[in-house]
N, CA, C and O atoms as a printed pandas DataFrame, in Angstrom:
     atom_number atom_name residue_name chain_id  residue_number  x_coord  y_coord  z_coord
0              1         N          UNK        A               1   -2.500   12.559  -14.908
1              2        CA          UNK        A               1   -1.629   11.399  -14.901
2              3         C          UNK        A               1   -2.471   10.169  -15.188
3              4         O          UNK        A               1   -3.382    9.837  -14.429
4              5         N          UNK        A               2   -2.092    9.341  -16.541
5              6        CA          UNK        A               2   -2.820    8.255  -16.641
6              7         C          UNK        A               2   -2.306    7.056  -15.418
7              8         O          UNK        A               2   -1.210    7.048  -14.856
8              9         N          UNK        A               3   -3.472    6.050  -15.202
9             10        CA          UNK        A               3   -3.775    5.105  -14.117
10            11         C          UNK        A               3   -2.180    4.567  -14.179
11            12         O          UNK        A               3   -1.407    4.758  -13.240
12            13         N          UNK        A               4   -1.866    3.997  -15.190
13            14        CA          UNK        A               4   -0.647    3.245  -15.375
14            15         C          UNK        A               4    0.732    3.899  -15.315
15            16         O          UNK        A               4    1.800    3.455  -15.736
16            17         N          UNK        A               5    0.454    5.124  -14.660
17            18        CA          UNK        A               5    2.013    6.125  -14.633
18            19         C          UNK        A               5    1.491    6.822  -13.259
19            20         O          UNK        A               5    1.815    7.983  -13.006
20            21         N          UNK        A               6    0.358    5.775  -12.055
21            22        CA          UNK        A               6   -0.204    6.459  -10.866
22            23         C          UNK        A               6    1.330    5.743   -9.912
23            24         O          UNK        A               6    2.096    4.823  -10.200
24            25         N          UNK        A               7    1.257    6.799   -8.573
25            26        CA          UNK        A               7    2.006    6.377   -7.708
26            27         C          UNK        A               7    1.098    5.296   -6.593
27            28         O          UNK        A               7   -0.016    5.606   -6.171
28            29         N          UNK        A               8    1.856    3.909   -6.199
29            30        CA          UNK        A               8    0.704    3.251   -5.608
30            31         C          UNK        A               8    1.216    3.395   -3.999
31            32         O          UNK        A               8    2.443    3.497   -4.002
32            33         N          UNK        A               9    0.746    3.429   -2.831
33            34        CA          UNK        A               9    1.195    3.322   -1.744
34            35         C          UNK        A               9    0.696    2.269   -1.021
35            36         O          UNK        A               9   -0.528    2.151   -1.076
36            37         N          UNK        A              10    1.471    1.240   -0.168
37            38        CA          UNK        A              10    0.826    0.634    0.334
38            39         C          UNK        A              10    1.862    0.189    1.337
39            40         O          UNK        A              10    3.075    0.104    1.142
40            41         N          UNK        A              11    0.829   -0.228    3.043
41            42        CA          UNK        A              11    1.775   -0.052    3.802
42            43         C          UNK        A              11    0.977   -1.622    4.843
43            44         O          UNK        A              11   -0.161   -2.069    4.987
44            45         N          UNK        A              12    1.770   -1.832    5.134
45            46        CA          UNK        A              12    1.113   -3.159    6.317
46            47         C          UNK        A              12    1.459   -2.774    7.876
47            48         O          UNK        A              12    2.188   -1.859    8.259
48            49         N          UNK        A              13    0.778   -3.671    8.622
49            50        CA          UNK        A              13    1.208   -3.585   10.483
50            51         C          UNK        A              13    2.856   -3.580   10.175
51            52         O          UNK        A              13    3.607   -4.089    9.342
52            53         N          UNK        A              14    2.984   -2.598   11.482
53            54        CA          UNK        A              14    4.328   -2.711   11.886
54            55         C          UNK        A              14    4.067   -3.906   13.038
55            56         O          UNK        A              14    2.917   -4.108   13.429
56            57         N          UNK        A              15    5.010   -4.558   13.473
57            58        CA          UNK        A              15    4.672   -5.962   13.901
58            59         C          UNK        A              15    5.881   -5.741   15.386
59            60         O          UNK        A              15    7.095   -5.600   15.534
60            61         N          UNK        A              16    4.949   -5.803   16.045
61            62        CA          UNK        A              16    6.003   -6.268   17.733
62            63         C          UNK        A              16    7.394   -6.944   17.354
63            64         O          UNK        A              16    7.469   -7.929   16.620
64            65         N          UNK        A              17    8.473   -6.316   17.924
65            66        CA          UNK        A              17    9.491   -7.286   17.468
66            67         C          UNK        A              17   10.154   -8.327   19.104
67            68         O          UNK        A              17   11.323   -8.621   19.352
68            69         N          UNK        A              18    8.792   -8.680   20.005
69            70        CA          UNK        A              18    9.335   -9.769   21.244
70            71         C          UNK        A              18    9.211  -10.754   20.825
71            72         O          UNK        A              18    8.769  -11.499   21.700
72            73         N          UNK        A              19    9.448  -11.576   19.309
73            74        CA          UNK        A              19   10.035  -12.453   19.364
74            75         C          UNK        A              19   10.367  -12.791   17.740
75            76         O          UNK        A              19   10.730  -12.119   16.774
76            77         N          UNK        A              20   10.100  -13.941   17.938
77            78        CA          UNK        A              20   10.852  -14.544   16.222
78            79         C          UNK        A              20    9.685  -14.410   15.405
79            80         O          UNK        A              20    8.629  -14.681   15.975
80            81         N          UNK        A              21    9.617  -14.038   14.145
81            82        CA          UNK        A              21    8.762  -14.025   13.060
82            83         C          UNK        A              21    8.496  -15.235   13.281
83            84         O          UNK        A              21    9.095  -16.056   13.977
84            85         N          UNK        A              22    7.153  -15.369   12.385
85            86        CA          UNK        A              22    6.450  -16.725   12.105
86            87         C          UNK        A              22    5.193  -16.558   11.242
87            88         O          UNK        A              22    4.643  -15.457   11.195
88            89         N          UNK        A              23    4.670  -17.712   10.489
89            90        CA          UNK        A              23    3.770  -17.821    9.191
90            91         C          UNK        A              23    3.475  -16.860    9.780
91            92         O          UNK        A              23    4.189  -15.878    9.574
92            93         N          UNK        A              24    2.232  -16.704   10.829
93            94        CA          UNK        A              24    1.309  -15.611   10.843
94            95         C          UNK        A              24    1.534  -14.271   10.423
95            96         O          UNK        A              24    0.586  -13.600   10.015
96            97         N          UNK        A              25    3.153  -13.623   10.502
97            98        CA          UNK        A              25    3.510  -12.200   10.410
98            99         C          UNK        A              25    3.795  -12.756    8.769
99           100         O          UNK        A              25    3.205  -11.894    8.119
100          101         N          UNK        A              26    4.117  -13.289    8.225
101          102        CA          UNK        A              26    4.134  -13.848    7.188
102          103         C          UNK        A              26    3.302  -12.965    5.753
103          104         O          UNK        A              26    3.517  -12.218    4.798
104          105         N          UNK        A              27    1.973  -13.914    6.669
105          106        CA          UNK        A              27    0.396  -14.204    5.856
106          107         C          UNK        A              27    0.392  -12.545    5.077
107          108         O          UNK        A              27    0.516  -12.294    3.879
108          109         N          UNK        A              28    0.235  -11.742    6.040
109          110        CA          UNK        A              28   -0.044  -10.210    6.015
110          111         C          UNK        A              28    1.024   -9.769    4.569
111          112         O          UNK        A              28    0.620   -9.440    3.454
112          113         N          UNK        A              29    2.361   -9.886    5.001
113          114        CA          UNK        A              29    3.609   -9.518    4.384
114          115         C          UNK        A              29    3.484   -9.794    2.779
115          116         O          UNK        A              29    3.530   -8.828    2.018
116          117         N          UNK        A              30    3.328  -11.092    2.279
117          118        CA          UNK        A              30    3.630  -12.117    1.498
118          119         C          UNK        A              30    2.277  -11.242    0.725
119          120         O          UNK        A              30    2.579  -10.381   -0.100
120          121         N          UNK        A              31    1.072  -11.454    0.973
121          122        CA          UNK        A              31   -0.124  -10.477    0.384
122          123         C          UNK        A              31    0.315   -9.384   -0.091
123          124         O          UNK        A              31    0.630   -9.157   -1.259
124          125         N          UNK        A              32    0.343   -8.679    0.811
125          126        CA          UNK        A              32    1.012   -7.044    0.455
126          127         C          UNK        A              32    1.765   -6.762   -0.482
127          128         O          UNK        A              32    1.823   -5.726   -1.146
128          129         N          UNK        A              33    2.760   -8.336   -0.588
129          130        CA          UNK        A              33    3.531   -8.034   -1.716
130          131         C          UNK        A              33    3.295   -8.282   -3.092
131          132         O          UNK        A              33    3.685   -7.635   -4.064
132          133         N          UNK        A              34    2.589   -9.330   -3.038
133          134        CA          UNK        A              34    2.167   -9.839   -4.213
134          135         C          UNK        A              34    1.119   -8.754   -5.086
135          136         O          UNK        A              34    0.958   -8.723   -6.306
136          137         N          UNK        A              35    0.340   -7.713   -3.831
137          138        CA          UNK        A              35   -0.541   -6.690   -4.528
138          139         C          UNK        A              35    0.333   -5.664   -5.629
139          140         O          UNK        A              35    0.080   -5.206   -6.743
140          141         N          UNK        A              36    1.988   -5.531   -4.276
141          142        CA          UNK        A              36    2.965   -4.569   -4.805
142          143         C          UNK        A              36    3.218   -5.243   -6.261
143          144         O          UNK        A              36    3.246   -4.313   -7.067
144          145         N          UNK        A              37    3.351   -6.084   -6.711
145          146        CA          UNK        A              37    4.051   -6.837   -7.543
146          147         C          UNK        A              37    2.994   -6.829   -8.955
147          148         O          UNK        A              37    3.227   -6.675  -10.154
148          149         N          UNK        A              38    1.917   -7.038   -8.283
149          150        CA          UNK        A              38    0.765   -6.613   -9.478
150          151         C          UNK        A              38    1.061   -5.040   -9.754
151          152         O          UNK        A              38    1.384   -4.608  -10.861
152          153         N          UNK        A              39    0.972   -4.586   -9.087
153          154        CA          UNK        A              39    0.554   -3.115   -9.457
154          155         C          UNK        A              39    1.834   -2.509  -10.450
155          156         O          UNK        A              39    1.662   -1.746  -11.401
156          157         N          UNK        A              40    3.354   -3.129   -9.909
157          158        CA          UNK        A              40    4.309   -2.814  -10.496
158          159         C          UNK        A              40    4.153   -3.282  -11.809
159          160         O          UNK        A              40    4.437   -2.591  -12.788
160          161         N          UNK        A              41    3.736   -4.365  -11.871
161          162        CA          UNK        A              41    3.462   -5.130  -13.765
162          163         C          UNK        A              41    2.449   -4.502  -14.476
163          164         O          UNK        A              41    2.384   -4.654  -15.696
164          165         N          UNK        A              42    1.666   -3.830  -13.884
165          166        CA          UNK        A              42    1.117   -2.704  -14.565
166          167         C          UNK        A              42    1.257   -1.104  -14.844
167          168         O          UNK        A              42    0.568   -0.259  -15.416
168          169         N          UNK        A              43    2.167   -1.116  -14.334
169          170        CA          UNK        A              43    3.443    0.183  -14.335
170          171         C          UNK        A              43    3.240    1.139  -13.533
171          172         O          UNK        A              43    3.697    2.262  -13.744
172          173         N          UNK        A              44    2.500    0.827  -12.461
173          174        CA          UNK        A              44    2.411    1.448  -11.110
174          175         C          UNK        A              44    3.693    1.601  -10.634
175          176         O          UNK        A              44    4.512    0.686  -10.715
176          177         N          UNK        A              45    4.044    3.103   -9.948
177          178        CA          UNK        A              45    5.020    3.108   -9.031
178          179         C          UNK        A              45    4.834    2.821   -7.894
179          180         O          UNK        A              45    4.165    3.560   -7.172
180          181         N          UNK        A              46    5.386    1.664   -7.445
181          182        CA          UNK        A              46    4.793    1.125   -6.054
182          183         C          UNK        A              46    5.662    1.676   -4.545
183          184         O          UNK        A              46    6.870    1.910   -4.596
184          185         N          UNK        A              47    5.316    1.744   -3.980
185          186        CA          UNK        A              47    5.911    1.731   -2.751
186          187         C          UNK        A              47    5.297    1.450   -1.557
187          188         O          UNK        A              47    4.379    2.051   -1.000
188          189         N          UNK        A              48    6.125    0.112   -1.101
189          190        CA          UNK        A              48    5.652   -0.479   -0.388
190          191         C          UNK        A              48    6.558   -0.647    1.315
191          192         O          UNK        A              48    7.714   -1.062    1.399
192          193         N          UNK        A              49    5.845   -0.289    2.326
193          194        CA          UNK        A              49    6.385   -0.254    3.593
194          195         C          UNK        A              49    6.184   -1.328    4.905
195          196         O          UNK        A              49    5.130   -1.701    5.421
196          197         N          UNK        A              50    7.058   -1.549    5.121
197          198        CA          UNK        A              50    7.280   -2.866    5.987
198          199         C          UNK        A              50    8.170   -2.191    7.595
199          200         O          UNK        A              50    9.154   -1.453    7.650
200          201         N          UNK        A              51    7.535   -2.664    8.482
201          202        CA          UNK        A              51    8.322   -2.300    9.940
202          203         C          UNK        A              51    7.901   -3.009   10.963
203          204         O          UNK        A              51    7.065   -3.905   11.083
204          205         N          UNK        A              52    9.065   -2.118   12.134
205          206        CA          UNK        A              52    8.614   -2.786   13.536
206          207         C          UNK        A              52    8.509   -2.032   14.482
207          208         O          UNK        A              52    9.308   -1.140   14.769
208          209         N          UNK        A              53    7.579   -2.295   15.023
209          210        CA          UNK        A              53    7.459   -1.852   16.735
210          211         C          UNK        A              53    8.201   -1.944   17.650
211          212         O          UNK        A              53    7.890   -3.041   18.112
212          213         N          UNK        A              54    9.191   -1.453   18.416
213          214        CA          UNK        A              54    9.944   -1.432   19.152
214          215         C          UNK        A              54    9.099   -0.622   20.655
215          216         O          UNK        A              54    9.552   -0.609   21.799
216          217         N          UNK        A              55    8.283   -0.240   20.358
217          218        CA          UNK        A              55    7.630    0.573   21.615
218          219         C          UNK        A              55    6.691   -0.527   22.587
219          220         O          UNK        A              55    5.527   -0.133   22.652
220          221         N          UNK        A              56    6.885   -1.551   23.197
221          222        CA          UNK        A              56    6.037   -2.226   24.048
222          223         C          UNK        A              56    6.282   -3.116   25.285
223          224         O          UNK        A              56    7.052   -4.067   25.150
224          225         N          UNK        A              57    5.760   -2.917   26.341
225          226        CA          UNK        A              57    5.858   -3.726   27.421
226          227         C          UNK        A              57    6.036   -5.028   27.131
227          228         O          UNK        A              57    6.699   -5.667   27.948
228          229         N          UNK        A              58    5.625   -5.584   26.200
229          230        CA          UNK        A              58    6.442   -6.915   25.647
230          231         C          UNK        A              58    7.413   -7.149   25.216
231          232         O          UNK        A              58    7.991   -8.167   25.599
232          233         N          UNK        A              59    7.994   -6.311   24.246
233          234        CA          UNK        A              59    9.533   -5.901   23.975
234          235         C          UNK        A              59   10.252   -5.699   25.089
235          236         O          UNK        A              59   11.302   -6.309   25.293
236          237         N          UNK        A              60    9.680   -4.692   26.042
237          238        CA          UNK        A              60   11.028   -4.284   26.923
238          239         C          UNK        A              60   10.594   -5.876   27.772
239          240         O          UNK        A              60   11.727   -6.306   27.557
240          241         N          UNK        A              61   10.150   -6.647   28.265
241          242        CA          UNK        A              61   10.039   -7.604   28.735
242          243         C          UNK        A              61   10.821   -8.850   28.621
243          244         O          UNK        A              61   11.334   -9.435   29.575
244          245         N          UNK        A              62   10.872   -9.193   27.449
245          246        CA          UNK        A              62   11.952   -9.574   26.132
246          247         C          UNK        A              62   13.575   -9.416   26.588
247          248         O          UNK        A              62   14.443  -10.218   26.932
248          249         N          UNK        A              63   13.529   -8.295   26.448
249          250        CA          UNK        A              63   15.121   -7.459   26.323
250          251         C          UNK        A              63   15.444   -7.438   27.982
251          252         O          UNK        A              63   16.643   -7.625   28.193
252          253         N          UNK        A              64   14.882   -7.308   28.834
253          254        CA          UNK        A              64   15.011   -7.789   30.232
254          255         C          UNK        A              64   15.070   -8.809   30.736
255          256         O          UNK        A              64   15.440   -8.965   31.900
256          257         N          UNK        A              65   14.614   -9.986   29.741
257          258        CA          UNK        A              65   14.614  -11.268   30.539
258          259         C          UNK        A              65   15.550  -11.998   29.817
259          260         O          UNK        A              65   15.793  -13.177   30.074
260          261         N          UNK        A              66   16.259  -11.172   28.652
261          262        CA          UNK        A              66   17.693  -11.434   27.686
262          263         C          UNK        A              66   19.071  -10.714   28.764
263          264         O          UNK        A              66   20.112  -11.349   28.934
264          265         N          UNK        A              67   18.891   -9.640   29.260
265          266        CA          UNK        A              67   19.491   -9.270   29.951
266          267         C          UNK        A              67   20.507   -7.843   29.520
267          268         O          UNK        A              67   21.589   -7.352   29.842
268          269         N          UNK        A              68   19.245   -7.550   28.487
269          270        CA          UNK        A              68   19.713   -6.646   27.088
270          271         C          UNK        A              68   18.665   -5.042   27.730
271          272         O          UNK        A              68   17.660   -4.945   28.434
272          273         N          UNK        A              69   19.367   -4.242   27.185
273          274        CA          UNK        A              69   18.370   -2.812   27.020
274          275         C          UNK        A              69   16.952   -3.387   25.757
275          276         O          UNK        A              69   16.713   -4.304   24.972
276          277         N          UNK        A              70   16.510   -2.457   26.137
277          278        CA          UNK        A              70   15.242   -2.460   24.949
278          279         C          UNK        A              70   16.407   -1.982   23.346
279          280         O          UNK        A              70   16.467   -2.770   22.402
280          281         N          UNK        A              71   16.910   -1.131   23.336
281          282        CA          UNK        A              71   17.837   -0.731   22.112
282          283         C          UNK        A              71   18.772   -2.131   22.317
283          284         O          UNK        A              71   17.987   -2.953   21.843
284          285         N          UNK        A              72   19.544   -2.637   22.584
285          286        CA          UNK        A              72   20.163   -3.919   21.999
286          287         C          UNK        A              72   19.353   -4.849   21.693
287          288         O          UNK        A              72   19.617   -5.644   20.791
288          289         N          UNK        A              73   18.263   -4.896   22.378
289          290        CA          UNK        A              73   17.361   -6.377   21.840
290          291         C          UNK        A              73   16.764   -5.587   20.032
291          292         O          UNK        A              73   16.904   -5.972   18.872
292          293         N          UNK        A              74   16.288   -4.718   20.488
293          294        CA          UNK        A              74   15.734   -4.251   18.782
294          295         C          UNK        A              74   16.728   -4.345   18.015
295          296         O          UNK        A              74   16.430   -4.948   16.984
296          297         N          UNK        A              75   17.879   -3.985   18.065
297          298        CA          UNK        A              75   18.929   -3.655   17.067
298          299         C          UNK        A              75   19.460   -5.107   16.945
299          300         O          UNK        A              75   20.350   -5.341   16.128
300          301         N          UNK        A              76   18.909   -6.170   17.787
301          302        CA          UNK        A              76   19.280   -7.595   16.960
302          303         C          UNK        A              76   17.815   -7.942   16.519
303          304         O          UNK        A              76   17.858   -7.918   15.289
304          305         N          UNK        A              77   17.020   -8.135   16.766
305          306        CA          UNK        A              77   15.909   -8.529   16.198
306          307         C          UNK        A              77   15.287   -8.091   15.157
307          308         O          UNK        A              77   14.227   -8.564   14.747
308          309         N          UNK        A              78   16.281   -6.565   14.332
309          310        CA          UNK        A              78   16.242   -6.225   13.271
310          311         C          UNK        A              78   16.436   -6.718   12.171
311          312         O          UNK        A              78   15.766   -6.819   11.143
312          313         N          UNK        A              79   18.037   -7.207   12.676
313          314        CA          UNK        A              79   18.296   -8.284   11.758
314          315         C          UNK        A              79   17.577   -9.478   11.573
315          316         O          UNK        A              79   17.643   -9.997   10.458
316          317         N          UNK        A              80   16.912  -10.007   12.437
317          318        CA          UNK        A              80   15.883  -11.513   12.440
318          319         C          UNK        A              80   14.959  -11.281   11.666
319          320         O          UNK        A              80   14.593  -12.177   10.904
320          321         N          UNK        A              81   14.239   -9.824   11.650
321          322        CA          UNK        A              81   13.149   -9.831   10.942
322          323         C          UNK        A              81   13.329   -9.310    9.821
323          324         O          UNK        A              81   12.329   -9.252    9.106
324          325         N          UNK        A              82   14.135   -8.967    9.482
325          326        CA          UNK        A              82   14.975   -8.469    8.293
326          327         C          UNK        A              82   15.088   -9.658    6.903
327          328         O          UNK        A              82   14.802   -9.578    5.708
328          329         N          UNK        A              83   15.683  -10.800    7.824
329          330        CA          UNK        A              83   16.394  -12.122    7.016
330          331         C          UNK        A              83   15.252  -12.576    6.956
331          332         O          UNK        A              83   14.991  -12.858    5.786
332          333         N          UNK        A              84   14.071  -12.884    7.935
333          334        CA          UNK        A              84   12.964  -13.131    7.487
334          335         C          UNK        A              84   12.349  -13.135    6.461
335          336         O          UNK        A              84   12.093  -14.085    5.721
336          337         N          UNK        A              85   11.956  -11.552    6.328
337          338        CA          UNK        A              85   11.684  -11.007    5.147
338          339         C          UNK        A              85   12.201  -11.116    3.912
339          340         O          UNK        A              85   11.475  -11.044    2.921
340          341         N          UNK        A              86   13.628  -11.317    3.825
341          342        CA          UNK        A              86   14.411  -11.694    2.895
342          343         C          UNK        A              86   14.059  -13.004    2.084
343          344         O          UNK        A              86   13.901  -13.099    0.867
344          345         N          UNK        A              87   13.958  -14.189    3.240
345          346        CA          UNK        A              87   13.349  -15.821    2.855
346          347         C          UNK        A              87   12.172  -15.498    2.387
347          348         O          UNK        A              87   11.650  -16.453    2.963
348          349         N          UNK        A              88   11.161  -14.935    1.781
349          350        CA          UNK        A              88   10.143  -14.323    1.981
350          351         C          UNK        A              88   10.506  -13.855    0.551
351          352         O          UNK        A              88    9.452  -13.864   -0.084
352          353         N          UNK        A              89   11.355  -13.518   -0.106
353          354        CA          UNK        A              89   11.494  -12.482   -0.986
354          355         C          UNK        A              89   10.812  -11.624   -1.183
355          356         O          UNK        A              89   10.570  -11.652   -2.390
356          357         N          UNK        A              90   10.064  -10.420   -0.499
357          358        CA          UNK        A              90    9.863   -9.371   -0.082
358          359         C          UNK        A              90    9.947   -8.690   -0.459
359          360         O          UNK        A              90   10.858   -8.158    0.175
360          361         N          UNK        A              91    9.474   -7.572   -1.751
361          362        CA          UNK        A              91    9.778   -6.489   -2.159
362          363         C          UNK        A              91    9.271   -4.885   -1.808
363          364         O          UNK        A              91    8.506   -4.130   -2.407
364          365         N          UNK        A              92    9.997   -4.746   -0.658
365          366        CA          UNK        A              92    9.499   -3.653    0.540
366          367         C          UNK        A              92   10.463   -2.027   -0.121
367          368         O          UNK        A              92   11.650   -1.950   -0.438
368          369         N          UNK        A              93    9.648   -1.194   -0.131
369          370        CA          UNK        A              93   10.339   -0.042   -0.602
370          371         C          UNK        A              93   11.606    0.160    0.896
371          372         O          UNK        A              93   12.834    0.142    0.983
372          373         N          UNK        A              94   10.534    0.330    1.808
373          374        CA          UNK        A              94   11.133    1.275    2.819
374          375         C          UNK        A              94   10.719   -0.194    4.235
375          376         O          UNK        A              94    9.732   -0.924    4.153
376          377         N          UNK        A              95   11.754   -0.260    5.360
377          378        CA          UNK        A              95   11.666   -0.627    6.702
378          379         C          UNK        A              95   11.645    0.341    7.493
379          380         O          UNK        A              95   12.651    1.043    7.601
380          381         N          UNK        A              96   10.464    0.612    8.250
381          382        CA          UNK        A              96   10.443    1.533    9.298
382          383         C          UNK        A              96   10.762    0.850   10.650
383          384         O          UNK        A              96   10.314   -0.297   10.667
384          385         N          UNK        A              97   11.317    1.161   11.639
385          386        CA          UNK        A              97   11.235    1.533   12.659
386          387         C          UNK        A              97   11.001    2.398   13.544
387          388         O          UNK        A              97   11.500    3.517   13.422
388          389         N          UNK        A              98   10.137    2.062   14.706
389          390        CA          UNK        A              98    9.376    3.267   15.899
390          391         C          UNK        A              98   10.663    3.660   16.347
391          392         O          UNK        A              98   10.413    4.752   15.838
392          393         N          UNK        A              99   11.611    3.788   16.736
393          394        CA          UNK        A              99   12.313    4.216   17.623
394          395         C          UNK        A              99   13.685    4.779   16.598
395          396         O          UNK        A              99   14.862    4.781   16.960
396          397         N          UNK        A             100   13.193    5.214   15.325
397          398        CA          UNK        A             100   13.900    6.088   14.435
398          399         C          UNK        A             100   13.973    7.490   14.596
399          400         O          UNK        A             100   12.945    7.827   15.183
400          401         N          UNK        A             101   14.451    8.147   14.440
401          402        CA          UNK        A             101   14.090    9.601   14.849
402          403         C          UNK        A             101   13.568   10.289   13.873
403          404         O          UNK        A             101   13.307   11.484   14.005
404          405         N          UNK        A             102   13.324    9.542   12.637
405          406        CA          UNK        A             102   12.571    9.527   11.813
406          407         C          UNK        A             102   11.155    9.794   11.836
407          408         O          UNK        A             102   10.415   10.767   11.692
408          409         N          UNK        A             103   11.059    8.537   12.076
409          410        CA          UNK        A             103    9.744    7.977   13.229
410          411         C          UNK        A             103    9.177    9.240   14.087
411          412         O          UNK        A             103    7.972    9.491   14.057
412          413         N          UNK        A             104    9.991    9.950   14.777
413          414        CA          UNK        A             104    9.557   10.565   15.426
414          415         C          UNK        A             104    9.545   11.617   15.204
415          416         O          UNK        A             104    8.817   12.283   15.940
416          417         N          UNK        A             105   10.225   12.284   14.223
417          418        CA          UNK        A             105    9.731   13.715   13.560
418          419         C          UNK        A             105    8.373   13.208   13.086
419          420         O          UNK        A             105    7.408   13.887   13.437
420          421         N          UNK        A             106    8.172   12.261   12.438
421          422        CA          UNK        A             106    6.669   12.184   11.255
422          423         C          UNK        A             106    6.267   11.810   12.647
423          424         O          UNK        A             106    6.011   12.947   13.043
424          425         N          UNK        A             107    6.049   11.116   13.573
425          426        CA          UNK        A             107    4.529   10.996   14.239
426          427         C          UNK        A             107    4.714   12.806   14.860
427          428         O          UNK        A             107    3.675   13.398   14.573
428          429         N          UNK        A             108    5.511   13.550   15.438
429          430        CA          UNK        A             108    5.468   14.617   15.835
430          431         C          UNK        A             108    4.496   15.978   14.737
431          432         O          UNK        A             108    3.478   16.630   14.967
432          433         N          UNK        A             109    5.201   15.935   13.850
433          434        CA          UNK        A             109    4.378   16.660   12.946
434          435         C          UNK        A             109    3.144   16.300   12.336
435          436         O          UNK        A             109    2.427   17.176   11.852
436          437         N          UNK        A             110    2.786   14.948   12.307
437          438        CA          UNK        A             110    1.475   14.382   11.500
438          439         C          UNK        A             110    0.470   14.638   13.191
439          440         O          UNK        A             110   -0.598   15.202   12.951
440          441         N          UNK        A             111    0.629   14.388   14.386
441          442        CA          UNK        A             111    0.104   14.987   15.603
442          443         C          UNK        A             111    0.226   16.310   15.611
443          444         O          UNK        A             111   -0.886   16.794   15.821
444          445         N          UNK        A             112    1.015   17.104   15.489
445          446        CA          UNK        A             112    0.754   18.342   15.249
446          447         C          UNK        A             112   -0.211   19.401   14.273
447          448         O          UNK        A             112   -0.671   20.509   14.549
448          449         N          UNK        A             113   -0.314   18.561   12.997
449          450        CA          UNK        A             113   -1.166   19.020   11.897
450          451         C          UNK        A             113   -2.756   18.615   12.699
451          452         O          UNK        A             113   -3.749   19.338   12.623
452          453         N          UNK        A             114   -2.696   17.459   13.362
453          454        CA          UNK        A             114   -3.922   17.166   13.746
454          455         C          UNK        A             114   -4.938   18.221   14.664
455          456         O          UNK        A             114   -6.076   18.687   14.616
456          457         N          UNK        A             115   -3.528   18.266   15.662
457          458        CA          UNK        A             115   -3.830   19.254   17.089
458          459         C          UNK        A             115   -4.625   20.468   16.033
459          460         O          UNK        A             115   -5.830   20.678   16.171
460          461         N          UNK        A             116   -3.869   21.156   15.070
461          462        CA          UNK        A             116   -3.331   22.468   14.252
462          463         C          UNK        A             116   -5.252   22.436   13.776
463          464         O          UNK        A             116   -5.935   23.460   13.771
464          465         N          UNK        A             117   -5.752   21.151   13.451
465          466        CA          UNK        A             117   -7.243   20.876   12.832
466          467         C          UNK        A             117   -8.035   21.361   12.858
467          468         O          UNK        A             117   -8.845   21.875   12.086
468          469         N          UNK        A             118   -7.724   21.128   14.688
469          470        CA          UNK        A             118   -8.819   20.945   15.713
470          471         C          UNK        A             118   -9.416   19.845   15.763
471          472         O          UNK        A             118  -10.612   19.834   16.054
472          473         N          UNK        A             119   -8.653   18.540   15.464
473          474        CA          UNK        A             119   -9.258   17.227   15.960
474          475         C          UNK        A             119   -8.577   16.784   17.170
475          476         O          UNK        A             119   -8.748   15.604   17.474
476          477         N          UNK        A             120   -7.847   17.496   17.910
477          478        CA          UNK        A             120   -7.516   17.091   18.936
478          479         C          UNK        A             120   -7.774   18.160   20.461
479          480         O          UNK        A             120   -7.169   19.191   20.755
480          481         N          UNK        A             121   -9.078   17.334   21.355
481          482        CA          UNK        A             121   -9.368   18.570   21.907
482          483         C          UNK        A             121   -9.622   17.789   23.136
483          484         O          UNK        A             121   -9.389   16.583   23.054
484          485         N          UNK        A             122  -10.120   18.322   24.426
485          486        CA          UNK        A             122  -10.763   17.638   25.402
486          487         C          UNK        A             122  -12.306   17.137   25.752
487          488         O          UNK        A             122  -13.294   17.814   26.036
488          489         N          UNK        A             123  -12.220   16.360   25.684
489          490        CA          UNK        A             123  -13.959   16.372   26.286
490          491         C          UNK        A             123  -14.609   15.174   26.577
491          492         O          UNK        A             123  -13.884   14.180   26.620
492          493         N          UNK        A             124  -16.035   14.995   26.829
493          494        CA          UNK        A             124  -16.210   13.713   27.560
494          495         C          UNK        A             124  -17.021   12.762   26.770
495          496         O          UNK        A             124  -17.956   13.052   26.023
496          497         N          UNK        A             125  -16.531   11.557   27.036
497          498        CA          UNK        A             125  -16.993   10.418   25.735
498          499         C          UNK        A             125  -17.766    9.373   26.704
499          500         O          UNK        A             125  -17.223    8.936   27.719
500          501         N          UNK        A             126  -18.930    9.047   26.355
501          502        CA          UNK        A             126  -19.869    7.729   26.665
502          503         C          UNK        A             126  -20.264    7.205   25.672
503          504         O          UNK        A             126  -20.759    7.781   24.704
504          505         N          UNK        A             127  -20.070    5.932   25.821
505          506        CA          UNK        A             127  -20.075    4.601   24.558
506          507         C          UNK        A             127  -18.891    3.914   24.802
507          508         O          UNK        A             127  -17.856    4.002   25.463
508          509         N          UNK        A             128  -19.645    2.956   23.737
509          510        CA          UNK        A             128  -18.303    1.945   23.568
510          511         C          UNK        A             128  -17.061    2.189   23.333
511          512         O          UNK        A             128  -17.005    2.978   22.390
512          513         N          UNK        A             129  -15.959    1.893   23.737
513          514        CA          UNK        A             129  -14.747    2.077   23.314
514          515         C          UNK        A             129  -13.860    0.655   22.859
515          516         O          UNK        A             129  -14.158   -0.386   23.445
516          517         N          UNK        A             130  -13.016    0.631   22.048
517          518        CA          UNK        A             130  -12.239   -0.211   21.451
518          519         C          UNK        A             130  -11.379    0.267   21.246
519          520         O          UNK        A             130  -10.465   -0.326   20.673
């Protein structure tokens, strides 16, 4: 397959959704796209992925102090970050969300292939951690 008929993938942070977008979630987005946008003018098939995190003690924090479940606060703040993205003109193949069941077949099986490796095992670690 010549370069210019390659499939391109490219994917950014899925981004906490406890509160309102802003430049900073922006900065990341707006890049990403503009790479997508090159690559497409050179006849790259692009696909490009954009999402949110719904899994965090800050979220459910959020949605508790709204007076909302963690699932009603995401399922509006979808839309916020959605329209965001939109002002943004954004050319995102795919929106993921963590709490898709989507989501959770692929992290289930991509952890499973891992386990399947043998990169996932027990044992004892000294050093730094991050």
């Amino acid at each position: 397959m010549s370069e210019d008929k390659a499939t391109y993938y490219l994917t950014t942070a899925i981004d906490y959704v406890n509160g309102r977008p802003h430049m900073g979630h922006a900065m990341e987005k707006v890049g990403a796209d503009v790479v997508a946008r090159r690559r497409r003018a050179r006849g790259f098939d692009v696909w490009l992925v954009l999402g949110s995190d719904e899994h965090s003690i800050s979220v459910a924090k959020e949605a508790r102090a709204q007076g909302k479940t963690p699932e009603q606060y995401c399922a509006e703040m979808d839309v916020v970050w959605r329209e965001f993205w939109g002002r943004y003109q954004i050319t995102f193949s795919e929106y993921v969300r963590s709490s898709t069941d989507a989501n959770r077949a692929t992290t289930r099986e991509f952890m499973q292939r891992i386990y399947d490796a043998g990169h996932i095992y027990k044992g004892k670690y000294e050093g730094w951690y991050c």
